[in-house]
C-alpha positions as CSV (number, residue, x, y, z in Angstrom):
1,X,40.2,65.4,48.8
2,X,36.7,65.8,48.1
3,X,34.8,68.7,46.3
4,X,30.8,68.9,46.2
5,X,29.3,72.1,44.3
6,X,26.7,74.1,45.9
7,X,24.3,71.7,45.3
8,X,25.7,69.0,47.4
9,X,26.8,67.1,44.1
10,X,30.2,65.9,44.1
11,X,32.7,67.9,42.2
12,X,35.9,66.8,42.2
13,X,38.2,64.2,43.3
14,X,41.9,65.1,44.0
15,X,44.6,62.4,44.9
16,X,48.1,63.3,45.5
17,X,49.3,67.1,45.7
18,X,51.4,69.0,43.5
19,X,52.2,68.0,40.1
20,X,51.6,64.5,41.0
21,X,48.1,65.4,41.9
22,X,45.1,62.8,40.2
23,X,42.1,64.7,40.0
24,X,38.6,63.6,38.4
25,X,36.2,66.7,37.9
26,X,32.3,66.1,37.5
27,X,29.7,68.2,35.7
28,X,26.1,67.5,35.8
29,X,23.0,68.9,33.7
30,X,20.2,70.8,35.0
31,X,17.7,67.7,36.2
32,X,21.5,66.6,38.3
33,X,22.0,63.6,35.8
34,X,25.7,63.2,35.5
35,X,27.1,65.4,32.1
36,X,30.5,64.8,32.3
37,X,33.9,63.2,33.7
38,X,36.9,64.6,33.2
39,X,40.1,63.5,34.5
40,X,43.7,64.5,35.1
41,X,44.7,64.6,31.4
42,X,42.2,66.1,30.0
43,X,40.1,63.6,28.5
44,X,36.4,63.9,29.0
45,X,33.7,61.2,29.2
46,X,30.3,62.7,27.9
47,X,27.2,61.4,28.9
48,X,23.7,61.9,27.0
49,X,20.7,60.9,28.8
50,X,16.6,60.3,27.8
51,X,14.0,62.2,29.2
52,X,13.6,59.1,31.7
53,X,17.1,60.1,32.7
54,X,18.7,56.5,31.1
55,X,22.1,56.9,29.7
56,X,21.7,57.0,25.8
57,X,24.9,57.7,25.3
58,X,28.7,57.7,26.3
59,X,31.2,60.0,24.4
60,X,34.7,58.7,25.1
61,X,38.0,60.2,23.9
62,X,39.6,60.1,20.7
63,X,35.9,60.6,18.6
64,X,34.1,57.4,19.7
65,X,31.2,57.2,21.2
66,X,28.2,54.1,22.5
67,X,24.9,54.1,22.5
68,X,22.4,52.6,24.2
69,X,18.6,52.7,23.5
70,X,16.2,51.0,26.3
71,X,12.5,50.1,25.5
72,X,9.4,51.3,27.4
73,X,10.5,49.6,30.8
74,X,14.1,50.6,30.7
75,X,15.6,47.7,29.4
76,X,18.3,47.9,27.4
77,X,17.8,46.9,23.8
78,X,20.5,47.6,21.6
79,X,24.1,48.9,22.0
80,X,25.9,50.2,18.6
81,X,30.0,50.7,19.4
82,X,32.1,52.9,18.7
83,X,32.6,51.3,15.1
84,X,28.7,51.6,14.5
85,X,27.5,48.0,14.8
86,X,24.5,47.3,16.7
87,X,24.0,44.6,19.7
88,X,20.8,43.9,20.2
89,X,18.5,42.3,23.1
90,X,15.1,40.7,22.9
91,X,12.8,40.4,26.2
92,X,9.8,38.6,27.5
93,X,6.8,40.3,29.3
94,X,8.3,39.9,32.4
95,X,11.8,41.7,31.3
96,X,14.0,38.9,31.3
97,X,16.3,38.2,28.1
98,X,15.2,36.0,25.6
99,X,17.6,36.8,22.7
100,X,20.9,38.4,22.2
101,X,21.9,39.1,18.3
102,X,25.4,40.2,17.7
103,X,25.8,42.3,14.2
104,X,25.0,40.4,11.0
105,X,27.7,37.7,9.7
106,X,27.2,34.7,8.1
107,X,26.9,32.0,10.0
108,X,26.8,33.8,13.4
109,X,22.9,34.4,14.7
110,X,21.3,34.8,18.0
111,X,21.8,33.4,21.2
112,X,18.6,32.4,22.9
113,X,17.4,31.7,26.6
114,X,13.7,30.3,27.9
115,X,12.9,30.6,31.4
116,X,10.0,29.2,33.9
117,X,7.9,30.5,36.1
118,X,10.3,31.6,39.0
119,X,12.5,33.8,36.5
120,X,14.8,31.0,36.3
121,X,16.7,29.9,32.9
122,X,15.7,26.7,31.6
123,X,17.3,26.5,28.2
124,X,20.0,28.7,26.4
125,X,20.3,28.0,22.5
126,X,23.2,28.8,20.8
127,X,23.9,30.2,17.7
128,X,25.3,26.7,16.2
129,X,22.4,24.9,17.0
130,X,23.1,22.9,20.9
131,X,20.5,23.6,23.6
132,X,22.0,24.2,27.0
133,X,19.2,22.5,29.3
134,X,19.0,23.4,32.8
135,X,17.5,21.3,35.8
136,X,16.3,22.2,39.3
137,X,15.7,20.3,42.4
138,X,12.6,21.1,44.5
139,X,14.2,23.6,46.2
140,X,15.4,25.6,43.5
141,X,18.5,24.7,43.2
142,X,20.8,23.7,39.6
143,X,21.4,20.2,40.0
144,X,22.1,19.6,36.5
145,X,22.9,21.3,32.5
146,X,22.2,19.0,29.8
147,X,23.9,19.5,26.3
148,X,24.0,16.2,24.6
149,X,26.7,14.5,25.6
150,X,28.4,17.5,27.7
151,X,26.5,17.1,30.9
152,X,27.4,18.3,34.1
153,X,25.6,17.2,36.9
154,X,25.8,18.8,40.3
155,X,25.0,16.7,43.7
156,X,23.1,19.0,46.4
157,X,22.7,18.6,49.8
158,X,19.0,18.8,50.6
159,X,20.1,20.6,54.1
160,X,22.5,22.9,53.8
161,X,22.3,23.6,49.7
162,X,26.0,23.2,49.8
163,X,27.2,21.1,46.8
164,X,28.4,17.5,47.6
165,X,30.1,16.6,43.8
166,X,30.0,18.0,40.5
167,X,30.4,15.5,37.8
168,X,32.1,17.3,34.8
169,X,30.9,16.2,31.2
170,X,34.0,13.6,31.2
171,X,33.0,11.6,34.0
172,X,35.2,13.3,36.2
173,X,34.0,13.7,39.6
174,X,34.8,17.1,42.5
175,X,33.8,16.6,45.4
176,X,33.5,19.3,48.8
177,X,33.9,18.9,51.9
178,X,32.2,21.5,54.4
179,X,32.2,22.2,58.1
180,X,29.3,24.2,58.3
181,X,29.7,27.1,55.7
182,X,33.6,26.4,55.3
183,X,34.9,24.3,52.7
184,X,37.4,22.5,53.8
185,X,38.4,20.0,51.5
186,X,37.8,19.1,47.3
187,X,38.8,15.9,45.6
188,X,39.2,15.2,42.4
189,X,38.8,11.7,40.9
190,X,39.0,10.8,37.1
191,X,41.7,11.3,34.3
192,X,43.0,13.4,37.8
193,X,42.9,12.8,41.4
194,X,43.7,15.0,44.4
195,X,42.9,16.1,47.4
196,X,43.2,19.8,48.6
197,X,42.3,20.5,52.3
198,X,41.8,23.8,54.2
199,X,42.2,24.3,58.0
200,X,41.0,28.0,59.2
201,X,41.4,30.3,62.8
202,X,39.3,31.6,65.4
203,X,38.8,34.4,63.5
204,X,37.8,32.2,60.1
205,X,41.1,33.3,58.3
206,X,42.6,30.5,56.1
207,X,45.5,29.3,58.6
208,X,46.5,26.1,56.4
209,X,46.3,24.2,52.6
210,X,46.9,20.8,51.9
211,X,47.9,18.9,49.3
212,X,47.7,15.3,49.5
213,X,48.6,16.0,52.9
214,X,51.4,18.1,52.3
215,X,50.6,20.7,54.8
216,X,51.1,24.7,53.8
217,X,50.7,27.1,56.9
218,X,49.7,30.8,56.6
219,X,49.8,33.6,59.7
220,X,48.1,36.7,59.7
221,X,48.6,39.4,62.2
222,X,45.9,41.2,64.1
223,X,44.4,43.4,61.3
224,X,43.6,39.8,59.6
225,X,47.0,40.5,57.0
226,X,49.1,38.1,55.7
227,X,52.5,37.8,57.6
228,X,53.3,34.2,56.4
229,X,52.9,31.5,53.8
230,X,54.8,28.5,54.6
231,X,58.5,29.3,54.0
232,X,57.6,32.7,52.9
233,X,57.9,35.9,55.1
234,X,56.7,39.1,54.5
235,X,57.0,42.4,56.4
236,X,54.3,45.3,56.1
237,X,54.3,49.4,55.8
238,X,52.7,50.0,59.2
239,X,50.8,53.1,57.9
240,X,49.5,51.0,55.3
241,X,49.7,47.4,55.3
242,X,51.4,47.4,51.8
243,X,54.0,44.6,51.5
244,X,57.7,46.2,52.1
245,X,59.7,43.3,51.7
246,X,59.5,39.3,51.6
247,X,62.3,36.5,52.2
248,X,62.3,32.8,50.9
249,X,65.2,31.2,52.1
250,X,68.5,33.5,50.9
251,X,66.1,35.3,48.6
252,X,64.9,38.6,50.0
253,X,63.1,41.2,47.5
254,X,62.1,45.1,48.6
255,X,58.9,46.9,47.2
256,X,58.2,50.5,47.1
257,X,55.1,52.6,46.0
258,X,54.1,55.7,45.0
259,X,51.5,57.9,46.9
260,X,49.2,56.4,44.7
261,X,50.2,52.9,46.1
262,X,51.4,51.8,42.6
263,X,54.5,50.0,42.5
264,X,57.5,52.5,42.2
265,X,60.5,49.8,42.6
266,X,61.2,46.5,43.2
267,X,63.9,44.0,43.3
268,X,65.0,40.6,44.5
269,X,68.4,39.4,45.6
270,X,70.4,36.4,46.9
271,X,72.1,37.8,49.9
272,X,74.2,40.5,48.1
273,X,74.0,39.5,44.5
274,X,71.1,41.5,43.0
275,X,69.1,38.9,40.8
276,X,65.9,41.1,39.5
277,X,65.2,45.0,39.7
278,X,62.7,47.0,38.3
279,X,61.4,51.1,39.1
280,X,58.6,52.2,37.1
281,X,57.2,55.9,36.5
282,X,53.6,56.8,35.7
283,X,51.3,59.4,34.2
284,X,48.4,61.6,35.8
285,X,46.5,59.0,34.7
286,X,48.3,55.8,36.4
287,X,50.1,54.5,33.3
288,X,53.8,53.5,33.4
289,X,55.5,55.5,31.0
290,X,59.1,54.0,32.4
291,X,60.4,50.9,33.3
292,X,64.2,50.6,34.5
293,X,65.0,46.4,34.7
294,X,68.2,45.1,35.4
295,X,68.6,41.3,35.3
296,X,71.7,39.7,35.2
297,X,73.7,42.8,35.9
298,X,72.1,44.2,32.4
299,X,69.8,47.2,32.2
300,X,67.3,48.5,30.1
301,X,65.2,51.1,30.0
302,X,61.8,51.1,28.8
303,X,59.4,53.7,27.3
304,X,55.6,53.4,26.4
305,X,53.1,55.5,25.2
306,X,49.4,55.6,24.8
307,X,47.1,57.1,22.2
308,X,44.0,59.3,23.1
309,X,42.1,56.7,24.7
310,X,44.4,54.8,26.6
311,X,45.6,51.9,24.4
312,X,49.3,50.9,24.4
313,X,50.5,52.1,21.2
314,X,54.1,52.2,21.2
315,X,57.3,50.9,23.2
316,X,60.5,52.2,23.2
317,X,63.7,50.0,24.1
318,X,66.9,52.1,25.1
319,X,65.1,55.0,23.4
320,X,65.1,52.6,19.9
321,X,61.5,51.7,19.1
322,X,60.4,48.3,19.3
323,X,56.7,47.8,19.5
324,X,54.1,50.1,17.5
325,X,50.2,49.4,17.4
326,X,47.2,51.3,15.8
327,X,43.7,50.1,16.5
328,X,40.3,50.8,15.0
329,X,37.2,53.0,16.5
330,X,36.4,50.0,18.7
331,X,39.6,48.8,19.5
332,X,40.9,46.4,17.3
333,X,44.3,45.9,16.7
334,X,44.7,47.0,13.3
335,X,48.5,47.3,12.8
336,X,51.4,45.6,14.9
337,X,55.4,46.2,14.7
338,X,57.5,44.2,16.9
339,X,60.5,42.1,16.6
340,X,58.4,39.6,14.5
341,X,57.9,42.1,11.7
342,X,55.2,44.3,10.6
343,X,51.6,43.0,9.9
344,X,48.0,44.7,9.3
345,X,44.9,43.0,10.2
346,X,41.3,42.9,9.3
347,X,37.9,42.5,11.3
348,X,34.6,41.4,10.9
349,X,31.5,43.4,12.0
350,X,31.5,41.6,15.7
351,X,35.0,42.6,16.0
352,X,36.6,38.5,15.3
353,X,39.8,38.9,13.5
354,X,40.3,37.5,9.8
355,X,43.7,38.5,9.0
356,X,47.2,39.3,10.5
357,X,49.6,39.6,8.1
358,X,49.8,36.3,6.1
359,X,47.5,34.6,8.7
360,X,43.8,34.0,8.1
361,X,41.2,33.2,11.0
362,X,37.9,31.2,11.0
363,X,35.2,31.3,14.0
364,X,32.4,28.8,14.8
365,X,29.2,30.4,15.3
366,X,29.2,30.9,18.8
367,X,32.8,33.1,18.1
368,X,35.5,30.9,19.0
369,X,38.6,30.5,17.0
370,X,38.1,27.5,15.1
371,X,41.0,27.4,12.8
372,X,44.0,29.5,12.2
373,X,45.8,28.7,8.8
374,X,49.5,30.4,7.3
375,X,50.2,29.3,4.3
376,X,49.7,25.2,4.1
377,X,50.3,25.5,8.1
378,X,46.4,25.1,9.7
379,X,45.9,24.9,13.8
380,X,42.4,23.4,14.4
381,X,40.7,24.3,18.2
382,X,37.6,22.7,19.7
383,X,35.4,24.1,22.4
384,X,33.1,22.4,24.9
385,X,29.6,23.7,25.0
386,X,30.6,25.7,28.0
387,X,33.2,28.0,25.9
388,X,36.1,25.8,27.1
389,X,39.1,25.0,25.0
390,X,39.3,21.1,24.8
391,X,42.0,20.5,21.8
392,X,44.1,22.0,19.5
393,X,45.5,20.3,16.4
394,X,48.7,21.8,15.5
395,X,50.3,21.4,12.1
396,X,53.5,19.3,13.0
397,X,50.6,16.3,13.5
398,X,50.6,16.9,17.2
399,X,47.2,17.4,19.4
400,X,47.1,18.4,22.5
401,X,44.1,18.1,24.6
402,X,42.9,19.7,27.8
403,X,40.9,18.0,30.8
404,X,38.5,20.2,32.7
405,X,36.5,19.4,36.0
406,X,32.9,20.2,37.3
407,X,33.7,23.9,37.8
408,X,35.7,24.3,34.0
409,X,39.2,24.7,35.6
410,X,41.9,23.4,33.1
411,X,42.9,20.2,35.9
412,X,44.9,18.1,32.7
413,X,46.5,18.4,29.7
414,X,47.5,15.7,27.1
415,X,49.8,15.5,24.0
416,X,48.4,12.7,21.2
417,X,45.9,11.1,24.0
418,X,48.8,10.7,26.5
419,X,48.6,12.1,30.1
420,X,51.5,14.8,30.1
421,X,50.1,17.2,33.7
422,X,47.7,17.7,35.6
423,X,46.8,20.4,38.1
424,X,45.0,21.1,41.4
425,X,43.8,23.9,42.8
426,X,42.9,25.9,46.3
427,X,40.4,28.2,44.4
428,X,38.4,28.8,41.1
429,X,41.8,30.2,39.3
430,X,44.8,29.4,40.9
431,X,46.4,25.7,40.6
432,X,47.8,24.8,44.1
433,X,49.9,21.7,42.2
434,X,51.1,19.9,39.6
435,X,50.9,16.4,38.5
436,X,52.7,14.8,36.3
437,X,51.5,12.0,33.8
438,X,51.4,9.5,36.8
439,X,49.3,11.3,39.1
440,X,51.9,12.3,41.5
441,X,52.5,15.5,42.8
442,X,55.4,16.8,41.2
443,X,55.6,20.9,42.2
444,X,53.3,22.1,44.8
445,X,52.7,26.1,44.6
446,X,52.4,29.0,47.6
447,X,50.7,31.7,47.0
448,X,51.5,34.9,49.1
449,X,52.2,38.6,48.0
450,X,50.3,38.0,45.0
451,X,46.7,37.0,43.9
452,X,47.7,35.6,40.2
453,X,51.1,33.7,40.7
454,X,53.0,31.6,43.2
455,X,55.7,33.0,45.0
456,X,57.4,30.1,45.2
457,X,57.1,26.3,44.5
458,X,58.4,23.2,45.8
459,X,59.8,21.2,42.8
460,X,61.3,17.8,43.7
461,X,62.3,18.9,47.4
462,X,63.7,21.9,46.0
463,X,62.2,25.6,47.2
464,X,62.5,27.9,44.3
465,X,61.3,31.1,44.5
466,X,59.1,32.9,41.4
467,X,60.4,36.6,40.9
468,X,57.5,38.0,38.5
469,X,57.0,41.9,37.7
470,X,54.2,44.3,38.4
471,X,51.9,42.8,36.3
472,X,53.2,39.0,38.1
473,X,54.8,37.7,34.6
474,X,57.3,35.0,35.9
475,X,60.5,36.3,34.5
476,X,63.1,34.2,37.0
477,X,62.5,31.3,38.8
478,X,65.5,31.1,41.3
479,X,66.6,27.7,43.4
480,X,66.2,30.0,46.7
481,X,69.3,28.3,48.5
482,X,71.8,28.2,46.1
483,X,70.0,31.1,43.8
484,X,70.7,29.2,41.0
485,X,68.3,30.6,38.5
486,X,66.4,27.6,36.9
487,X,64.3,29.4,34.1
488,X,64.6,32.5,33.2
489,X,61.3,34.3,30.6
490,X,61.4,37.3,28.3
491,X,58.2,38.8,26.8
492,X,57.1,41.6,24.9
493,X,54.3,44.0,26.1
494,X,51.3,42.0,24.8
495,X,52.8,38.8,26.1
496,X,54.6,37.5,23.4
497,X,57.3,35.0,24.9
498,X,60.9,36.1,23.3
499,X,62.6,33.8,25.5
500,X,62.9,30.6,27.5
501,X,65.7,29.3,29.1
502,X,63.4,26.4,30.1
503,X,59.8,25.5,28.9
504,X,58.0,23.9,31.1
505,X,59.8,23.8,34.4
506,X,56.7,25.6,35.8
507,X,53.4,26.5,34.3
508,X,52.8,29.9,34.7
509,X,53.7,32.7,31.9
510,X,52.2,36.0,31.1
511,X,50.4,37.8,33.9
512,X,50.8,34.6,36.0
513,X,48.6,33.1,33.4
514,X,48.5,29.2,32.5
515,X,51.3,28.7,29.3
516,X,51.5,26.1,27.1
517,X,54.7,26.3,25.4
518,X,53.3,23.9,22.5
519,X,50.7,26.6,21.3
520,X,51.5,29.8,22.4
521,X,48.1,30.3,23.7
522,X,47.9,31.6,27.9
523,X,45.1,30.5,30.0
524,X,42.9,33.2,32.1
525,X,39.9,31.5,34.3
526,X,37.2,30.9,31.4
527,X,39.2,31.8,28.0
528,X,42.6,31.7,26.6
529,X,44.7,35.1,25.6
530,X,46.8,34.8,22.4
531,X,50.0,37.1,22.6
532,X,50.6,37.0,19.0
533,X,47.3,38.8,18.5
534,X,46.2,40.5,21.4
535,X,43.0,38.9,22.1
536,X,41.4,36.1,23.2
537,X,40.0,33.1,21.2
538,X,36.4,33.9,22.4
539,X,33.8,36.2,23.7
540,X,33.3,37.3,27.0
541,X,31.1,35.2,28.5
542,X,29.8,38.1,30.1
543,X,29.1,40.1,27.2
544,X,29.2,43.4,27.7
545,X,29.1,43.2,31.5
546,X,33.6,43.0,31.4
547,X,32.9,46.7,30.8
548,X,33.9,47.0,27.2
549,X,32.6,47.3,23.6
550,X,34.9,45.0,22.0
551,X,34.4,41.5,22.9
552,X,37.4,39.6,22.1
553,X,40.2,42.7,23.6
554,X,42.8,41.8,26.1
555,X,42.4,44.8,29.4
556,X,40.9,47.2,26.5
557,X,44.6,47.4,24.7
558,X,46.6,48.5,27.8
559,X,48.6,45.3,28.7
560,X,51.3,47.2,30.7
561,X,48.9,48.2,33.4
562,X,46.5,45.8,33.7
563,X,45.6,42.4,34.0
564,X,42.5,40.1,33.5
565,X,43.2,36.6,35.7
566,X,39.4,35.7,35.2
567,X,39.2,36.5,31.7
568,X,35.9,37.8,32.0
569,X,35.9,40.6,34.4
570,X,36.6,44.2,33.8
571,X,40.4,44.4,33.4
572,X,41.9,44.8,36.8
573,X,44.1,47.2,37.5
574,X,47.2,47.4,40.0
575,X,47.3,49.1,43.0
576,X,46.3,52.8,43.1
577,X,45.0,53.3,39.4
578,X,41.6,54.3,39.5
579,X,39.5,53.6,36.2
580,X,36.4,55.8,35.4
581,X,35.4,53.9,32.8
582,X,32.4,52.1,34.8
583,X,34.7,50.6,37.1
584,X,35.4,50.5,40.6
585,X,38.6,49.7,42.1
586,X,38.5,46.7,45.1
587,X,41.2,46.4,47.5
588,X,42.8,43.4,48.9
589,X,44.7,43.8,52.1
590,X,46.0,40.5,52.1
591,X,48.1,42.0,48.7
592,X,47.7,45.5,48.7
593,X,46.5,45.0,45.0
594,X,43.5,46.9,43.4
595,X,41.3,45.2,40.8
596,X,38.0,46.5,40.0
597,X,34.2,45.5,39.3
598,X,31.8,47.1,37.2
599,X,30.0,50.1,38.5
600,X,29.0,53.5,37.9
601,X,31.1,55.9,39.9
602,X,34.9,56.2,40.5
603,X,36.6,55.6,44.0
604,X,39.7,57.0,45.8
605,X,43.2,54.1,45.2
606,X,43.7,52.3,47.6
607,X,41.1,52.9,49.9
608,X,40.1,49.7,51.5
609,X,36.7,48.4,50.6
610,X,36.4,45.6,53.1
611,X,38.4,42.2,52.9
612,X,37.0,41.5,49.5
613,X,38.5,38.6,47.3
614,X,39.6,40.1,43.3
615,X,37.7,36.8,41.7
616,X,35.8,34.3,42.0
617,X,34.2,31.3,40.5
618,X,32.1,31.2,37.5
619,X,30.3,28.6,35.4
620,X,31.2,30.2,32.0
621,X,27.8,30.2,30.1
622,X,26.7,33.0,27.6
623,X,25.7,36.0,30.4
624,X,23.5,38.8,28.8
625,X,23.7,42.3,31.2
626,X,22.1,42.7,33.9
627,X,19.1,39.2,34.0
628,X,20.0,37.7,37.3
629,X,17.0,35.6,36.0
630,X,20.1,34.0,33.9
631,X,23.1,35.3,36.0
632,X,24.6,31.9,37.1
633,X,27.7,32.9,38.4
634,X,25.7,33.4,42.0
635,X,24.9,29.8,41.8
636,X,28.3,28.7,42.2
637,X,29.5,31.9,44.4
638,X,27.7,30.9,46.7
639,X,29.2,27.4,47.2
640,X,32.5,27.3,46.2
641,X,34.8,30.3,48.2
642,X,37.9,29.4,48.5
643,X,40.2,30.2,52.3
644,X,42.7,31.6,50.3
């Protein structure tokens, strides 16, 4: 329900009825800028404005607070967090950015950016010293970024402004195919080759995939909802379109919700032996604070809690505690207990983290992890210019490498220069299949209930379906004939694999993340998430438009509830939470899952917002807020959409 004062202003928002009942009250000052939100629990968010009415301040729970100052034409020119340090932001005449400092530390300056005469970037000069060059057709339109010898060169067609190819800095060449604004086919060529086509309806909807002419079909009923993907059937609530239940072969799972449409139960069984089984309870405020899983016939009960501002800080097992976290005034992960021991850990002033424990950690300049080092033990990482991860030199002597195409999706990965897989994929994060160090497709992936992991995969002839939780961690992957179960994963609330029965029988992990078992690291769209710590290895490329102060935190420390596929966006939620925060909550019918945007106001769960797809592809340069003059994510949004 919705409230408005006698003003007009909207009041109150009230989900639910009873003691279940969500509610989000708003006060406002005299001159009717916003004052205040406070939700369900209690906690208020406090804004402060300027006389101009610009927010110069946000007062969050727990003490912290941010602050922005703007100059004389509103833009915004420096941002001190909640620990105190100070962001700042240079502009031209015109308003566009031309610097972004970070807080002083050695060795880390300013990132820089030119522009020409239409507003458009030209050169972006990073802290270490490499210009990012940028070149433009006579229409306007990127056709090339220069950066010594990581070039990427982008092949447009003077008609339509589609893109024809996109050679990747290692020679690599993708390749689209378009029948009039639908893609319907991309090839790779290089250290990888493949070929993915699309096939859609009347209607436009995505109807098949192809995989080197493997053939994937899809069905959609009349509201435009996924009923089928290939083998995979799934039956709908009629009131709401949430998926009730799905069947791969003799594998048939059940899903419940909440009024909230959060999941309340779920589980997965081969004909009358129960394989997987989880219920969850939540908070006013959309948290689980229970989890009931049985696998294998075993059950355990799980408790979590969260400190004033959200952030996961313990986890009960059986009612014996097993995970404990604190965190600083801007949300660094200052202590960690869990089953491998207890460890502090110490930050610098843009938030990178030195120590954990008896671990020390050294950045480049631009922020990325460059070296880790325990005792004698040192892992060594190296970045392209565009922030991607290219190798890792681990201290058993081993290296392992990574291949990335024209639109820096992870399409390879080698161990001591040799070929070990390969992916391809049907969008700009999800891997359709895998290769293996010959080329050939090995597993091919089908996507249906979910928007981060499979729900199956063909391995070797073999249909084996992918039971994954709420948050779509791949905890069994189950022969769905036989229900033999082929791997089987345990992790810790931050990700932390306790378990494999079998590394690398399929790639995905954490979150439906990309795992390498060799470094522990998980892959998200544009960075990589490290469980041991927390965090990611790098920055948001986004800066401070992924909606938090702290740069380098996972989902802003709640790693039950929320996921970040993209690994830039604001952390997504799942269905029904609603975050305040400067967030709005999207909704995909074709999953019935929720993630959100930034924006400015909070919306009703689950109401649907139109058929909107939860990400999308990015070219992962250093973003400064809101300069589309620089923004160049549009660029390749508006080429590359993937059918499914």
């Amino acid at each position: 329900s919705l409230v408005y004062d006698d003003r007009g202003r909207l009041a109150e928002i009230t989900t639910g009825t009873g003691d279940e009942a969500r509610s989000y009250a708003f006060a406002y000052q005299p001159d009717n800028t916003l004052d205040s939100i406070t939700d369900a629990s209690g906690a208020v968010m406090q804004f402060d404005h300027d006389a101009a009415g610009r927010i110069t301040g946000l007062g969050l729970t727990g003490g912290r607070s941010i602050g922005f100052e703007h100059d004389a034409n509103g833009n915004l020119i420096g941002l001190t967090t909640p620990a105190g340090e100070r962001h700042r932001f240079d502009y031209s005449a015109t308003g566009l950015v031309t610097a972004y400092t970070p807080p002083a530390v050695d060795g880390a300056g300013a990132t820089r950016y030119s522009h020409d005469l239409d507003r458009r970037v030209t050169r972006i000069s990073r802290p270490d010293g490499v210009n990012l060059d940028f070149d433009y057709n006579d229409n306007g339109r990127l056709i090339g970024i220069r950066a010594g010898s990581d070039n990427i060169t982008i092949d447009v067609n003077p008609t339509s402004d589609h893109i024809n190819a996109v050679t990747a800095a290692d020679g690599g060449i993708l390749r689209f195919e378009h029948d009039g604004p639908l893609l319907i086919a991309s090839e790779w060529s290089g250290d990888i080759s493949g070929r993915v086509e699309f096939d859609y309806g009347l209607r436009f909807e995505p109807v098949s995939v192809a995989v080197n002419g493997a053939v994937v079909n899809y069905a959609h009923d009349r509201d435009g909802l996924l009923t089928a993907a290939g083998e995979l059937s799934l039956v709908r609530d009629a009131d709401n379109g949430l998926i009730a239940s799905t069947q791969l072969g003799n594998i048939d799972d059940l899903r419940s919700y909440n009024g909230f449409a959060e999941l309340s139960a779920y589980s997965a069984s081969h004909g009358a032996t129960e394989l997987y089984s989880a219920s969850y309870s939540h908070d006013t405020q959309g948290h689980i604070i229970q989890k009931v899983e049985i696998i294998d016939s075993v059950s355990h009960t799980y408790y979590y809690s969260y400190n004033v501002n959200g952030w996961l800080a313990e986890v009960q097992t059986d009612g014996v505690v097993t995970e404990s976290y604190n965190y600083d005034l801007n949300g660094n992960r200052t202590s960690v207990s869990n089953s491998a021991g207890a460890a502090s850990a110490s930050f610098d002033a843009q938030d990178r983290m030195l120590t954990q424990g008896a671990t020390s950690y050294v950045y480049s300049p631009n922020g990325e992890l460059a070296s880790k080092t325990t005792g004698t033990q040192t892992s060594s990482y190296q970045y392209d210019v565009f922030g991607n991860l290219l190798r890792i030199d681990l201290p058993n002597g081993r290296n392992i490498e990574y291949v990335v195409d024209g639109l820096n999706r992870r399409i390879g990965r080698k161990v001591n220069g040799t070929l070990t897989q390969g992916w391809l994929y049907q969008d700009q994060l999800n891997p359709v299949a895998e290769l293996n160090s010959n080329g050939d497709v090995v597993s091919r992936f089908v996507y249906g209930s979910r928007s981060n992991v499979p729900d199956y995969m063909v391995k070797e002839g073999v249909s084996y379906r992918i039971i994954s939780d709420h948050l779509g961690s791949v905890r069994l992957v189950v022969n769905a004939s036989d229900g033999s179960i082929a791997q089987r994963i345990d992790y810790d609330a931050y990700g932390r694999v306790l378990s494999d029965s079998n590394p690398g029988f399929q790639p995905f992990g954490f979150a439906g993340g990309l795992y390498d078992p060799d470094t522990g690291l998980v892959r998200f769209g544009v960075r990589d998430y490290d469980p041991d710590t927390g965090r990611w290895t790098a920055k948001d490329p986004l800066l401070f438009r992924g909606g938090t102060a702290n740069l380098y935190g996972y989902v802003n420390n709640d790693p039950v509830n929320r996921i970040d596929p993209d690994g830039q966006l604001t952390a997504a939620d799942l269905p029904g939470t609603v975050v305040v925060d400067g967030v709005i909550d999207l909704f995909d019918p074709n999953t019935g899952q929720n993630v959100s945007n930034p924006a400015n106001a909070p919306v009703v769960p689950g109401v649907p917002n139109g058929n909107l797809t939860p990400i999308g592809p990015t070219l992962p340069i250093p973003l400064v807020p809101l300069d589309p003059g620089i923004d160049l994510t549009d660029i390749f949004n508006r080429f590359y959409r993937s059918p499914c």
